[in-house]
The first five atom37 places (N, CA, C, CB, O) and aatype in JSON, in Angstrom:
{
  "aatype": [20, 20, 20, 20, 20, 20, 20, 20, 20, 20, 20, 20, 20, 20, 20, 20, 20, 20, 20, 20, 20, 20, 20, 20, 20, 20, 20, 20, 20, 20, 20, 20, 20, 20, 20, 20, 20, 20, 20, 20, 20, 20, 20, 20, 20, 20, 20, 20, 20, 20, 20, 20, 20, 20, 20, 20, 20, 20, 20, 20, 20, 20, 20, 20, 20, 20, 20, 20, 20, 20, 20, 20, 20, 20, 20, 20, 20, 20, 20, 20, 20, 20, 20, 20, 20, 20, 20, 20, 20, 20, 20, 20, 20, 20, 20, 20, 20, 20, 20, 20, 20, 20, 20, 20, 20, 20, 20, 20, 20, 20, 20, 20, 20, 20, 20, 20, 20, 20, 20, 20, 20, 20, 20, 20, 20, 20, 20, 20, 20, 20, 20, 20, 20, 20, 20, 20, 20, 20, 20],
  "atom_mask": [
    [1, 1, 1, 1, 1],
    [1, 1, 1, 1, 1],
    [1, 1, 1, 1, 1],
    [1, 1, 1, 1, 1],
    [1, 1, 1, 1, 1],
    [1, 1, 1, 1, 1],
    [1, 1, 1, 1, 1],
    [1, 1, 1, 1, 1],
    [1, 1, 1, 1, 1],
    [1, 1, 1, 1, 1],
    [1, 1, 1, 1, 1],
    [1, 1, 1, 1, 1],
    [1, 1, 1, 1, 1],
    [1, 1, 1, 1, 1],
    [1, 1, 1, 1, 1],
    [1, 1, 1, 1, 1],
    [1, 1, 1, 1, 1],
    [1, 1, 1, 1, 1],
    [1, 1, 1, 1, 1],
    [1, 1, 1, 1, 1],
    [1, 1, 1, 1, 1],
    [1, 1, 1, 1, 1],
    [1, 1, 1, 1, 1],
    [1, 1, 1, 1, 1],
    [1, 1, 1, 1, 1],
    [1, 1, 1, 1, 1],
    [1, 1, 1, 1, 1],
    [1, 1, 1, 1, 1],
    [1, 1, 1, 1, 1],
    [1, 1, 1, 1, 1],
    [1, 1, 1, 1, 1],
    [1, 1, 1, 1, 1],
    [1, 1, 1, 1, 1],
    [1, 1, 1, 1, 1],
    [1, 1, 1, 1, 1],
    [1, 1, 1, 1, 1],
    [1, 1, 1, 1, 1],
    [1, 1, 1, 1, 1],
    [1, 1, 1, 1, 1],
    [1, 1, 1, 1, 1],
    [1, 1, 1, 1, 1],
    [1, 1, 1, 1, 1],
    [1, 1, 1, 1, 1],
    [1, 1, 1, 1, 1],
    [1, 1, 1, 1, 1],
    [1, 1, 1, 1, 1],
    [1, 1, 1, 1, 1],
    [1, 1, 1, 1, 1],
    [1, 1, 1, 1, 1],
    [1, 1, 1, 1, 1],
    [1, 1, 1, 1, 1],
    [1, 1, 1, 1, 1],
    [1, 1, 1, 1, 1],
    [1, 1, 1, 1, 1],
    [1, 1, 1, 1, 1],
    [1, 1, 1, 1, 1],
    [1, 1, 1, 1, 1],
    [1, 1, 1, 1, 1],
    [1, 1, 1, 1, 1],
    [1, 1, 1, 1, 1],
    [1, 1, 1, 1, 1],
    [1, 1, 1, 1, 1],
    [1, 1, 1, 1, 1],
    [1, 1, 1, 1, 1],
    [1, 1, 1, 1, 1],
    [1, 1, 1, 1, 1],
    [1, 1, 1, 1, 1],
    [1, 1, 1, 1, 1],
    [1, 1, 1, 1, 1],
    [1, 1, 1, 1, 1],
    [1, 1, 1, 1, 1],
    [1, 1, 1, 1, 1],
    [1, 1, 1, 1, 1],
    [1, 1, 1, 1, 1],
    [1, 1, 1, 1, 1],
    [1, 1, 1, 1, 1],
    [1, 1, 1, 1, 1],
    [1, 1, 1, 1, 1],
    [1, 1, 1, 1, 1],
    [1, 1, 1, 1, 1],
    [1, 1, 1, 1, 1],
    [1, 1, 1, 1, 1],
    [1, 1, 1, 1, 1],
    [1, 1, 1, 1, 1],
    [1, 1, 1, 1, 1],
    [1, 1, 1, 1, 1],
    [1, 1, 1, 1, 1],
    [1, 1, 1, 1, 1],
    [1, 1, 1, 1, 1],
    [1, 1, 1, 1, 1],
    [1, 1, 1, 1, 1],
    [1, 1, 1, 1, 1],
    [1, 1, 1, 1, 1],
    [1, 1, 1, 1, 1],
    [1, 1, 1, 1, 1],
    [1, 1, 1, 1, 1],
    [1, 1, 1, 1, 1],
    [1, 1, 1, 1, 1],
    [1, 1, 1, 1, 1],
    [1, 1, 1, 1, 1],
    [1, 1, 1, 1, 1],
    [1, 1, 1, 1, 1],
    [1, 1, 1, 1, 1],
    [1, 1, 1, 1, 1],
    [1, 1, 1, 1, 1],
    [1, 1, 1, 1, 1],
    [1, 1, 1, 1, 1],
    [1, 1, 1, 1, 1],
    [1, 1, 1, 1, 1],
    [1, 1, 1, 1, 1],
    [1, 1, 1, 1, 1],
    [1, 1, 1, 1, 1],
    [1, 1, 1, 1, 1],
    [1, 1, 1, 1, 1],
    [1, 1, 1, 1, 1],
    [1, 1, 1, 1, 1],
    [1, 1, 1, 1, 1],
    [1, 1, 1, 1, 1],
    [1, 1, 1, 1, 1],
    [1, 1, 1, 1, 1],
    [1, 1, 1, 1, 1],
    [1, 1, 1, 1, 1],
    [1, 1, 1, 1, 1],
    [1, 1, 1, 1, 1],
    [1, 1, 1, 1, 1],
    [1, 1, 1, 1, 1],
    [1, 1, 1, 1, 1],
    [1, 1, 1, 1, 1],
    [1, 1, 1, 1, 1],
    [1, 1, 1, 1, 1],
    [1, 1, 1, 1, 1],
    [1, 1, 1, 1, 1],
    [1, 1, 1, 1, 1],
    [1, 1, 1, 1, 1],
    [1, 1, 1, 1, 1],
    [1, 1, 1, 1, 1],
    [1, 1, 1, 1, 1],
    [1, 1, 1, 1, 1],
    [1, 1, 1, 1, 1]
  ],
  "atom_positions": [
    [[0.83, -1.19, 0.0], [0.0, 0.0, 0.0], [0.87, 1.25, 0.0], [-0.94, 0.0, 1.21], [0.78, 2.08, -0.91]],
    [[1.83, 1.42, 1.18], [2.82, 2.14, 0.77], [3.59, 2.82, -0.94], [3.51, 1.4, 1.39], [3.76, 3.9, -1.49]],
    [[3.79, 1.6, -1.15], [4.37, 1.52, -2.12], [3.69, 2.67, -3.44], [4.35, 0.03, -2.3], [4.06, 3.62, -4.13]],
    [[2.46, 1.81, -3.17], [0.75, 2.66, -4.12], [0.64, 4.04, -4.29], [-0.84, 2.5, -3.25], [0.21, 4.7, -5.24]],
    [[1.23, 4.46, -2.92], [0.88, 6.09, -2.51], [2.29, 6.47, -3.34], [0.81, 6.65, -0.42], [2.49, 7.43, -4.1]],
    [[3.02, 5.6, -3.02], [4.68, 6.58, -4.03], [4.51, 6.65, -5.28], [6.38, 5.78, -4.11], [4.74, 7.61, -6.01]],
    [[4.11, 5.67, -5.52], [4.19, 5.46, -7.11], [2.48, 6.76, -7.74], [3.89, 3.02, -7.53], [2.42, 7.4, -8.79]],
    [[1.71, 6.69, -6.93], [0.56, 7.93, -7.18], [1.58, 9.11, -7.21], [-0.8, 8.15, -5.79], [1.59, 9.8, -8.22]],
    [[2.43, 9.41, -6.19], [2.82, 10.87, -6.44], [3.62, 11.19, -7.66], [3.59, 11.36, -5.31], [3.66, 12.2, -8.37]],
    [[4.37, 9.86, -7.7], [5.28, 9.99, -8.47], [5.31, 10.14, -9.76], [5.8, 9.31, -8.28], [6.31, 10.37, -10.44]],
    [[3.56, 9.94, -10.33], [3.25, 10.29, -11.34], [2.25, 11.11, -12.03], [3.28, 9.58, -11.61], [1.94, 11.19, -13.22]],
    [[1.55, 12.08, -10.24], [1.24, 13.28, -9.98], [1.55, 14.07, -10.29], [1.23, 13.55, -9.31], [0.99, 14.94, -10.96]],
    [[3.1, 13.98, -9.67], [3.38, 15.76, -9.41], [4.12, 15.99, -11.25], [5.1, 16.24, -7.53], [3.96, 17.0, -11.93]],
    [[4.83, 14.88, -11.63], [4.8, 15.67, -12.96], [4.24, 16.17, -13.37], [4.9, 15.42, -13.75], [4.47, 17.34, -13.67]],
    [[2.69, 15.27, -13.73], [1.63, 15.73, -14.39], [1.7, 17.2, -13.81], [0.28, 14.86, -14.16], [2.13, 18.22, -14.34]],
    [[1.06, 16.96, -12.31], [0.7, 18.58, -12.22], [1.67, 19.45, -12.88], [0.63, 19.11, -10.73], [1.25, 20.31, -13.65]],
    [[2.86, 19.33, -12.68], [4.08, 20.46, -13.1], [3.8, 20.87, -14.52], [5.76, 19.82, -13.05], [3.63, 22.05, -14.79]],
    [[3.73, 19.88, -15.46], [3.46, 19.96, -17.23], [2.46, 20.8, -17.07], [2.98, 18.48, -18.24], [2.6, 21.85, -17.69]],
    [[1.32, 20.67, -16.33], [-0.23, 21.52, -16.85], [0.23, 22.65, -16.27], [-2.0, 21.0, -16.2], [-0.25, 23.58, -16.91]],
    [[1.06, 23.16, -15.21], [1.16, 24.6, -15.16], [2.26, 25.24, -15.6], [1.01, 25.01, -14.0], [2.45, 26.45, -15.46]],
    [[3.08, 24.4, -16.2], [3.99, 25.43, -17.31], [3.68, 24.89, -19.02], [6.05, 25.19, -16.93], [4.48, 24.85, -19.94]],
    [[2.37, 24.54, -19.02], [2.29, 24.6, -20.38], [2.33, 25.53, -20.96], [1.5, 24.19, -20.79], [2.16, 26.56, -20.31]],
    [[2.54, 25.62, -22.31], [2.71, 26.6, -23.25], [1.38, 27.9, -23.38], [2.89, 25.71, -24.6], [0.29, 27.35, -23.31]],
    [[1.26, 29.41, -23.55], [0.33, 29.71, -23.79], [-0.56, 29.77, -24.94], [0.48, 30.36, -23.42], [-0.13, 29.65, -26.09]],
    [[-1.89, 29.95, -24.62], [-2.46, 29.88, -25.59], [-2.29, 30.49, -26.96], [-3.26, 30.05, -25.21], [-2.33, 31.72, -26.97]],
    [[-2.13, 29.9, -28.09], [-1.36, 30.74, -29.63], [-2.91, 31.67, -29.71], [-0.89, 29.27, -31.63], [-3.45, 31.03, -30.61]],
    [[-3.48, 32.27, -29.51], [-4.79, 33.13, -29.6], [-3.78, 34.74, -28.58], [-6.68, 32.03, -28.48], [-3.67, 35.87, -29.07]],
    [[-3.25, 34.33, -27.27], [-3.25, 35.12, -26.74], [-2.64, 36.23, -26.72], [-3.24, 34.79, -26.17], [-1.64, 35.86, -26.11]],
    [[-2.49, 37.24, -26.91], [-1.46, 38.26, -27.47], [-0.54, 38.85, -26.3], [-2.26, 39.52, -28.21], [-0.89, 38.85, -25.12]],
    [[0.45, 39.25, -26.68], [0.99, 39.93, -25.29], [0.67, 41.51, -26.32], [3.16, 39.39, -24.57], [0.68, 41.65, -27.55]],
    [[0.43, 42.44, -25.29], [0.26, 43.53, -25.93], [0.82, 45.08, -24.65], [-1.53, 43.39, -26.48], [0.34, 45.35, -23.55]],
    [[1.8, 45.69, -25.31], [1.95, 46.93, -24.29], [0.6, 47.66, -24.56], [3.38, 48.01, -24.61], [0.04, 47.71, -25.65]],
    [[0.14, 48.24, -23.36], [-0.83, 49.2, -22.9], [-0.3, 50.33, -22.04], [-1.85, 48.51, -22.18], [0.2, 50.31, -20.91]],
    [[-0.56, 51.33, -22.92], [-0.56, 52.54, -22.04], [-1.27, 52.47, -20.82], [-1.06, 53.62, -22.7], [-2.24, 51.71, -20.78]],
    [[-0.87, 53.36, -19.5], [-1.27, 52.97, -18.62], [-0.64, 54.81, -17.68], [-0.68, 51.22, -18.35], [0.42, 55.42, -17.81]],
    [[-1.82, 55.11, -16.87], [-1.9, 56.14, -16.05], [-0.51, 56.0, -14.99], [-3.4, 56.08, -15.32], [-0.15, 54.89, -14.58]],
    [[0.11, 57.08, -14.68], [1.3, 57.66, -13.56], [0.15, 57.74, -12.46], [2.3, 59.46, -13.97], [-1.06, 57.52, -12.58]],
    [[0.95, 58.17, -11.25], [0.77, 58.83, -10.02], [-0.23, 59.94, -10.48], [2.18, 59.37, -9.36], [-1.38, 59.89, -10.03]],
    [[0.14, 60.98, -11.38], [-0.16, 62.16, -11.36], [-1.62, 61.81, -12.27], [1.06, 63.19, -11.92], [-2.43, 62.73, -12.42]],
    [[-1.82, 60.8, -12.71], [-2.86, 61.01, -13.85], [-2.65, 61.04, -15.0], [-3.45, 61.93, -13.83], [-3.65, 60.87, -15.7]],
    [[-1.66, 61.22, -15.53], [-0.83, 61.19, -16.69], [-0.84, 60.2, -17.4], [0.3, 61.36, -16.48], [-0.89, 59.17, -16.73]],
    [[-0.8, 60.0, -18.83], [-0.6, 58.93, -19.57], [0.61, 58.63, -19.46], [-0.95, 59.03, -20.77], [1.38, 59.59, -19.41]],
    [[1.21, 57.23, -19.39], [3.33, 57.32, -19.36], [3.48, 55.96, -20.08], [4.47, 57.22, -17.24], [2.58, 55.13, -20.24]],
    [[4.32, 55.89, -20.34], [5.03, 54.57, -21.41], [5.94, 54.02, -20.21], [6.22, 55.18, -23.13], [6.22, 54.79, -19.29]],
    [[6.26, 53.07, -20.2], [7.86, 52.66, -19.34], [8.48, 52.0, -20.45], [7.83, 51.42, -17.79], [7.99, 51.04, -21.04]],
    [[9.66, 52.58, -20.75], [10.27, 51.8, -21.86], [11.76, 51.11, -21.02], [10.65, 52.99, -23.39], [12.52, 51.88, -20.44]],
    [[11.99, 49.82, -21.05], [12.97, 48.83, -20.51], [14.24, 49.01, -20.84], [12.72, 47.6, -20.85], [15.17, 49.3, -20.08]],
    [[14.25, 48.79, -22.27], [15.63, 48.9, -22.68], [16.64, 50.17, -22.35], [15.54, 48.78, -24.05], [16.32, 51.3, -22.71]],
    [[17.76, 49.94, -21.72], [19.03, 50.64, -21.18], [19.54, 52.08, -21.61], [20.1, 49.79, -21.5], [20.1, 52.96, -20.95]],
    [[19.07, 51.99, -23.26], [19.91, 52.5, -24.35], [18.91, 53.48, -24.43], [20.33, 51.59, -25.7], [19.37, 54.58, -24.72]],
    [[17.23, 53.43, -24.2], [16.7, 53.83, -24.61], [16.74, 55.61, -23.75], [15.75, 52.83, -24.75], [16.31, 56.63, -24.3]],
    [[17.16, 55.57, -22.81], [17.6, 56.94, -21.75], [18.58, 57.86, -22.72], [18.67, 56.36, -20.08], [18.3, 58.87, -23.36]],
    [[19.71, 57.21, -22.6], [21.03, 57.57, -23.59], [20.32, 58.53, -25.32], [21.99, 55.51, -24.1], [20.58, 59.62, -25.82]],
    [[19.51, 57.56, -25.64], [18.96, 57.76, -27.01], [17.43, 58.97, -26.95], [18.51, 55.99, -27.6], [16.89, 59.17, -28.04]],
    [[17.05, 59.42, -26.16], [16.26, 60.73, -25.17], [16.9, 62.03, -25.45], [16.43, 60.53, -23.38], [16.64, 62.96, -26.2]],
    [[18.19, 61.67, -24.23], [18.94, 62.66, -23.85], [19.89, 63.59, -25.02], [19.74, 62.0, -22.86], [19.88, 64.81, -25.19]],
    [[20.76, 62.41, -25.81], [21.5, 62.7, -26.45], [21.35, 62.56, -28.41], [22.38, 62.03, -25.73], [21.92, 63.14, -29.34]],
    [[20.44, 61.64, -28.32], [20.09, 62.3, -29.89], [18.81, 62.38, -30.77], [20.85, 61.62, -30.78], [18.68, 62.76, -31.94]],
    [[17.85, 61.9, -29.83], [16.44, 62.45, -30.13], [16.28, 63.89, -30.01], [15.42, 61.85, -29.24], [16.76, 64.56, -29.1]],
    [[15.23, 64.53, -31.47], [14.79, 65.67, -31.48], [14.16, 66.22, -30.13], [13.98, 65.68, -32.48], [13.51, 65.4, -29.5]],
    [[14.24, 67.28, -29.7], [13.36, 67.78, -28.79], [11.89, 68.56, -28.88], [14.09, 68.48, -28.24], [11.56, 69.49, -29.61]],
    [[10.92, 67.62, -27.58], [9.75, 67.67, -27.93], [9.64, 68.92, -28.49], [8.91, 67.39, -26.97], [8.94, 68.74, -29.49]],
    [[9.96, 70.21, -28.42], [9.46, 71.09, -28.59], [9.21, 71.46, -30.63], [10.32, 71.97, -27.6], [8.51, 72.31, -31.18]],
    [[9.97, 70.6, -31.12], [10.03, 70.84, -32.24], [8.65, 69.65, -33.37], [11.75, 70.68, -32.4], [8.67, 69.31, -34.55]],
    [[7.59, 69.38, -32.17], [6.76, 68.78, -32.33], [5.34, 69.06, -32.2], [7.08, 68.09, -31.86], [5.1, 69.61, -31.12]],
    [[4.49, 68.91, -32.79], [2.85, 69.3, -32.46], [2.09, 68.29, -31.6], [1.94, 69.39, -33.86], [2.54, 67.15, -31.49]],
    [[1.1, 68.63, -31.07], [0.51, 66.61, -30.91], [-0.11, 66.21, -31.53], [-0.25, 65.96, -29.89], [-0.66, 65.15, -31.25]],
    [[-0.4, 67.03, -32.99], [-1.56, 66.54, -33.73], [-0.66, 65.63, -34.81], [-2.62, 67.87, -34.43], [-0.95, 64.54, -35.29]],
    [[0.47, 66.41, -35.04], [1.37, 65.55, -35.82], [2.09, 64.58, -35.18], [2.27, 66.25, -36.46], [3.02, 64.07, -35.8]],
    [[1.88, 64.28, -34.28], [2.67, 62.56, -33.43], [1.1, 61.83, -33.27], [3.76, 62.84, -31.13], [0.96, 60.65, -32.95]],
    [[0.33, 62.45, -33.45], [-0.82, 61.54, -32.94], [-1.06, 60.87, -34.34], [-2.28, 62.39, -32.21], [-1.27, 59.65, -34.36]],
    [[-1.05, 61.78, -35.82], [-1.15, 61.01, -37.04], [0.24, 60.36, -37.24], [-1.58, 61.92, -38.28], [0.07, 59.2, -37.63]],
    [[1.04, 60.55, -37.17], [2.18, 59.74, -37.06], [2.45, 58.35, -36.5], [2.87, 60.4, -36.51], [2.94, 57.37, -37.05]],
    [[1.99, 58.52, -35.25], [1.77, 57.65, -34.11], [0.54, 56.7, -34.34], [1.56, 58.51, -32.83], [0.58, 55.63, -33.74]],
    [[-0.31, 56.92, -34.96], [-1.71, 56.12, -35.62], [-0.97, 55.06, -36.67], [-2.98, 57.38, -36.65], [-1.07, 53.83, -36.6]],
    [[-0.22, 55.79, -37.61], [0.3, 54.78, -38.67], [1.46, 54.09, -38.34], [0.58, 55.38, -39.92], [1.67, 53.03, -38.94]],
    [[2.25, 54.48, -37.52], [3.39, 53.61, -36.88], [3.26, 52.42, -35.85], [4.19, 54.49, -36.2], [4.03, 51.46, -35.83]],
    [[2.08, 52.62, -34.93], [1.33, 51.87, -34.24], [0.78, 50.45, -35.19], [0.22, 52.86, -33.72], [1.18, 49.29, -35.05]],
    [[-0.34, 51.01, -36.26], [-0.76, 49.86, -37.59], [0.55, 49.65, -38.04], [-1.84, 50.45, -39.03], [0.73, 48.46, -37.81]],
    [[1.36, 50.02, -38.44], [2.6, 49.21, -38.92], [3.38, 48.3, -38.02], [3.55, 50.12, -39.39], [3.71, 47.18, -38.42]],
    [[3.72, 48.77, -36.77], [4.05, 47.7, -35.71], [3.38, 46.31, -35.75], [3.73, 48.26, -34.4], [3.83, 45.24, -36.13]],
    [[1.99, 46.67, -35.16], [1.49, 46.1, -35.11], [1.45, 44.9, -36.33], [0.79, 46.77, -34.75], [1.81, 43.74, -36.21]],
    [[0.94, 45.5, -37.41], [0.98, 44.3, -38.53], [2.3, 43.81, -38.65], [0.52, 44.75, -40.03], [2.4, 42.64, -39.03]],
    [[3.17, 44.33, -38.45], [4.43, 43.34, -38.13], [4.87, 42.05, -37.21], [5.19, 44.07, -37.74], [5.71, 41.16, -37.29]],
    [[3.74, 42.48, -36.23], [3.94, 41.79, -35.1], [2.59, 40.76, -35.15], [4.09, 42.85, -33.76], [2.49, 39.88, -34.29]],
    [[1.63, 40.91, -36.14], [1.01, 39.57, -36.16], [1.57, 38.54, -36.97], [-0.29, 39.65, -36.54], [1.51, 37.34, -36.74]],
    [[2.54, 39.51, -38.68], [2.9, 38.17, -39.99], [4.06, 37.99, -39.26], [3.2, 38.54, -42.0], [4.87, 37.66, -40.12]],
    [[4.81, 38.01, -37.84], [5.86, 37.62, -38.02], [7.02, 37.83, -37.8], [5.85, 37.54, -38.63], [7.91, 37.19, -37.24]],
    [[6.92, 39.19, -38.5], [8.05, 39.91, -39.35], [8.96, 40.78, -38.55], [7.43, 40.83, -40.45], [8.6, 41.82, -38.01]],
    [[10.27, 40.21, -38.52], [10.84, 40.83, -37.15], [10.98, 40.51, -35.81], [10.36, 41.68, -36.93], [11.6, 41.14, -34.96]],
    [[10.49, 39.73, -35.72], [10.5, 38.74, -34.73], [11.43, 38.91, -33.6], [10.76, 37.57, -35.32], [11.09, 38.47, -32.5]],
    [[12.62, 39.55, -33.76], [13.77, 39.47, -32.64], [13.92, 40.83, -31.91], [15.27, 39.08, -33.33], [14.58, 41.18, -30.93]],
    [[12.78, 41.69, -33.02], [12.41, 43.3, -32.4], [11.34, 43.25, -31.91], [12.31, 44.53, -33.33], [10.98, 43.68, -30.81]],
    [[10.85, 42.81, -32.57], [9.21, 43.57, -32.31], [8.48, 41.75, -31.52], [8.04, 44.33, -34.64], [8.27, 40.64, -32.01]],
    [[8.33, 42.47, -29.95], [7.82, 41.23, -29.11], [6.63, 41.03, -28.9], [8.23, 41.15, -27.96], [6.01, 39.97, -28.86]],
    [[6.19, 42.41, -28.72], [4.64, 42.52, -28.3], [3.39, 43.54, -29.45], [4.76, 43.37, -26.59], [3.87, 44.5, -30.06]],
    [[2.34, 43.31, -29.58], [1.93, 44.48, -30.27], [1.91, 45.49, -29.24], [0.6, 44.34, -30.99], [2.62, 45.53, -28.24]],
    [[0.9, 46.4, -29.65], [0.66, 47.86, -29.36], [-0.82, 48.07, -28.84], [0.91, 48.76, -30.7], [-1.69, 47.58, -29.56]],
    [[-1.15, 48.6, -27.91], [-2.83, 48.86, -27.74], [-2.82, 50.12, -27.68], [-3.66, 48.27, -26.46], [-2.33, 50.61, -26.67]],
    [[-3.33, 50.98, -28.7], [-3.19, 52.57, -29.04], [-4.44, 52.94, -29.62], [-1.97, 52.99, -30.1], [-5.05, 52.53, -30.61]],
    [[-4.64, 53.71, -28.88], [-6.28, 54.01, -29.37], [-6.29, 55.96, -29.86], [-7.68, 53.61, -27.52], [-6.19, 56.9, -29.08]],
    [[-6.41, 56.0, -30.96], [-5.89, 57.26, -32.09], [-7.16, 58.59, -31.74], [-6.03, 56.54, -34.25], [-7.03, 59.72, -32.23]],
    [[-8.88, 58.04, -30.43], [-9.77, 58.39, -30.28], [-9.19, 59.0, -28.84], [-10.84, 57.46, -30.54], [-9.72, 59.99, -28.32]],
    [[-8.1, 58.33, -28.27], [-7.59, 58.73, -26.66], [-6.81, 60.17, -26.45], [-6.43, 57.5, -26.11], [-5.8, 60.38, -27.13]],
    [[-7.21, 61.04, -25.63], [-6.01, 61.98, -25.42], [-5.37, 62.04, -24.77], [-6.02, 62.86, -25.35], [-5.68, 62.54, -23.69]],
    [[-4.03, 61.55, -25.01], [-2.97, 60.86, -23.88], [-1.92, 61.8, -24.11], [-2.4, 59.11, -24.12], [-0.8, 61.35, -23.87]],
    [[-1.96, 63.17, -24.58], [-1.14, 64.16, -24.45], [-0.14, 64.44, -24.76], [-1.0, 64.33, -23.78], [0.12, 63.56, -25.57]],
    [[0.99, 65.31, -24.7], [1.94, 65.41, -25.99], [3.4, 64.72, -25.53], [2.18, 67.19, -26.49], [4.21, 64.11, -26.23]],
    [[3.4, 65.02, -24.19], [4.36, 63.57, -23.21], [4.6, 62.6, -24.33], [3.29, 62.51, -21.7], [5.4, 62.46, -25.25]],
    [[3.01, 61.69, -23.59], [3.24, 60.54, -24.11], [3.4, 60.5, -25.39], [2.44, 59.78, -23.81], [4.23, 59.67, -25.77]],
    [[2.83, 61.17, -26.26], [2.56, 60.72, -27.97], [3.83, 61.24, -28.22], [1.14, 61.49, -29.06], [3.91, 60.97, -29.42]],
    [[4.92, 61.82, -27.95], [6.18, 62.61, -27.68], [7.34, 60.7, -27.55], [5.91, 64.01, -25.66], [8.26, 60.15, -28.16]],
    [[6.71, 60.52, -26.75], [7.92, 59.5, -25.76], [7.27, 58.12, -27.08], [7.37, 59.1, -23.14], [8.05, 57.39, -27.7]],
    [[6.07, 58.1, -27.2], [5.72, 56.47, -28.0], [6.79, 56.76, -29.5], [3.39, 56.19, -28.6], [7.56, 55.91, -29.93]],
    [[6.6, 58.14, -30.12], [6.84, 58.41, -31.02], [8.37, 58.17, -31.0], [6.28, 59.51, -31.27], [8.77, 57.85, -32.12]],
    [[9.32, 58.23, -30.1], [10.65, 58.23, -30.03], [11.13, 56.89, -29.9], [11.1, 59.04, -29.01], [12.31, 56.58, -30.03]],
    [[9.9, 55.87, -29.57], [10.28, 54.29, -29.68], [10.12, 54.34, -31.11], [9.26, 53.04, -28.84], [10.99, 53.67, -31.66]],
    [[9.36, 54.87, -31.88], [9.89, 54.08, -32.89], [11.22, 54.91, -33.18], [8.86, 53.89, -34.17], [12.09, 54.25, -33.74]],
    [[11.39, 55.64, -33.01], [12.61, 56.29, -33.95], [14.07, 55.73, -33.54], [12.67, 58.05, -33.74], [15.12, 55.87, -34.17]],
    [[13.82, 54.93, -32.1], [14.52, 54.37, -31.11], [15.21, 53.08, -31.96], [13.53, 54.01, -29.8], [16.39, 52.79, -32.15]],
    [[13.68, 52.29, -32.48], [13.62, 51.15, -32.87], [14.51, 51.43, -34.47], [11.98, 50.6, -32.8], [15.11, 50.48, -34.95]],
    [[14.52, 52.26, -34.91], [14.87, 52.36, -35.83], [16.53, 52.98, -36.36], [13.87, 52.86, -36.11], [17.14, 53.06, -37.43]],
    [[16.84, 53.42, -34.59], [18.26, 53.71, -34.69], [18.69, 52.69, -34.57], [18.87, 54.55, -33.89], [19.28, 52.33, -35.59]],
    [[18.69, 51.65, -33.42], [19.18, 51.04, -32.84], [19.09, 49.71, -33.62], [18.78, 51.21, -31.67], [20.17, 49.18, -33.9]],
    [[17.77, 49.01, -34.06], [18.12, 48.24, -34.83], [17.9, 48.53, -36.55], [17.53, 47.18, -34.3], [17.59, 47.6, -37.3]],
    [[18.06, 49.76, -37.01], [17.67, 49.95, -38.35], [16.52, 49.27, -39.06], [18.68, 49.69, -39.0], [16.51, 48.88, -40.23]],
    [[15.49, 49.2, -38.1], [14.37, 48.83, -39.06], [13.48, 49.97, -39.57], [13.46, 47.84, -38.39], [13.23, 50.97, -38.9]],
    [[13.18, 49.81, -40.41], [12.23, 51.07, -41.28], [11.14, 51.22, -41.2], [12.14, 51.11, -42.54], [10.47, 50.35, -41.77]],
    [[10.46, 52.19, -40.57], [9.48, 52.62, -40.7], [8.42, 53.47, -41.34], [9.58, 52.68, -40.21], [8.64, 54.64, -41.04]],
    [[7.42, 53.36, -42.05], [7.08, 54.81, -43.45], [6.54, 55.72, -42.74], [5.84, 54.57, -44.89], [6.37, 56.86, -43.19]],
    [[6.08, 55.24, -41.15], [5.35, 56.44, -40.4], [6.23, 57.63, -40.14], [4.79, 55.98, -39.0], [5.75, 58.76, -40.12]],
    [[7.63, 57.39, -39.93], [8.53, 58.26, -39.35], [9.0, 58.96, -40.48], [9.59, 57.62, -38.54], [9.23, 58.49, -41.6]],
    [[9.19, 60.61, -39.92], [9.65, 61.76, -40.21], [11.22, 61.44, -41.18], [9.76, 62.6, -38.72], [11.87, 60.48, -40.77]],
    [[11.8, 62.19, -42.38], [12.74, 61.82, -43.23], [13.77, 61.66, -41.99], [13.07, 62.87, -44.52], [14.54, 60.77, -41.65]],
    [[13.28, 63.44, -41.25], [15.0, 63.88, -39.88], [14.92, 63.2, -38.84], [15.22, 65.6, -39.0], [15.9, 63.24, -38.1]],
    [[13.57, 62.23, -38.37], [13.91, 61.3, -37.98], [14.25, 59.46, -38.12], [13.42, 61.67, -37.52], [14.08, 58.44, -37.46]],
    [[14.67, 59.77, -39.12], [15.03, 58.39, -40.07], [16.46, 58.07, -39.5], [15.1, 58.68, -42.01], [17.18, 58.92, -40.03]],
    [[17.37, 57.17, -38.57], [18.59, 57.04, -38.82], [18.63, 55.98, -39.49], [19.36, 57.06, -37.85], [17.81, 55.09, -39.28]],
    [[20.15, 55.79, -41.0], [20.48, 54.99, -41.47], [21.57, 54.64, -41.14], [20.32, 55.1, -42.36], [22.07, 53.65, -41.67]]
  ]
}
């Protein structure tokens, strides 16, 4: 009887282990969402290291920007991400889609800071984007 109970766990607890690190569902998307600060504010958190460095020292400054022109900008760079990020394409950049809603007023900050990921994305790993500005194009 002993024996019964070992040999039950012993082919328990795998099981259990497999069903909770199974794979996720291929339906489920991972998707960044904008998401409210302290203050109320719309804010991005962007991860990558480089991306501070690439702010400070060679992104345009907001001021040389409208929000009406990052928000149409930001509409078609968003659909271009995005459709990148369902065929595929890019795969080793582009991880997650985008949840950006072009009806939201999330202010010139943020549409300022989303707008500089791509230009980010496009220094750093030279991928091309048609949404982005010629002067902000690096090749």
């Amino acid at each position: 009887m002993k024996n019964l109970i070992i040999i039950i766990f012993a082919v328990l607890i795998p099981v259990h282990s497999l069903a909770q690190n199974s794979p996720k569902n291929e339906k489920e998307e991972s998707a960044m969402k904008p998401s409210k600060n302290d203050d109320g504010e719309w804010d991005l958190i962007v991860i990558d290291t480089q991306f501070d460095y690439f702010m400070n020292a060679i992104a345009k400054p907001i001021n040389q920007y409208s929000e009406a022109n990052l928000k149409s900008r930001n509409t078609i760079l968003v659909n271009e991400w995005n459709s990148y990020y369902r065929s595929g394409r890019y795969r080793n950049i582009i991880e997650s889609s985008i949840d950006y809603d072009p009806r939201e007023k999330y202010g010139i900050k943020f549409e300022y800071k989303l707008y500089q990921v791509f230009a980010y994305v496009n220094w750093k790993y030279k991928l091309r984007m048609s949404g982005l500005s010629a002067s902000d194009t690096f090749r």
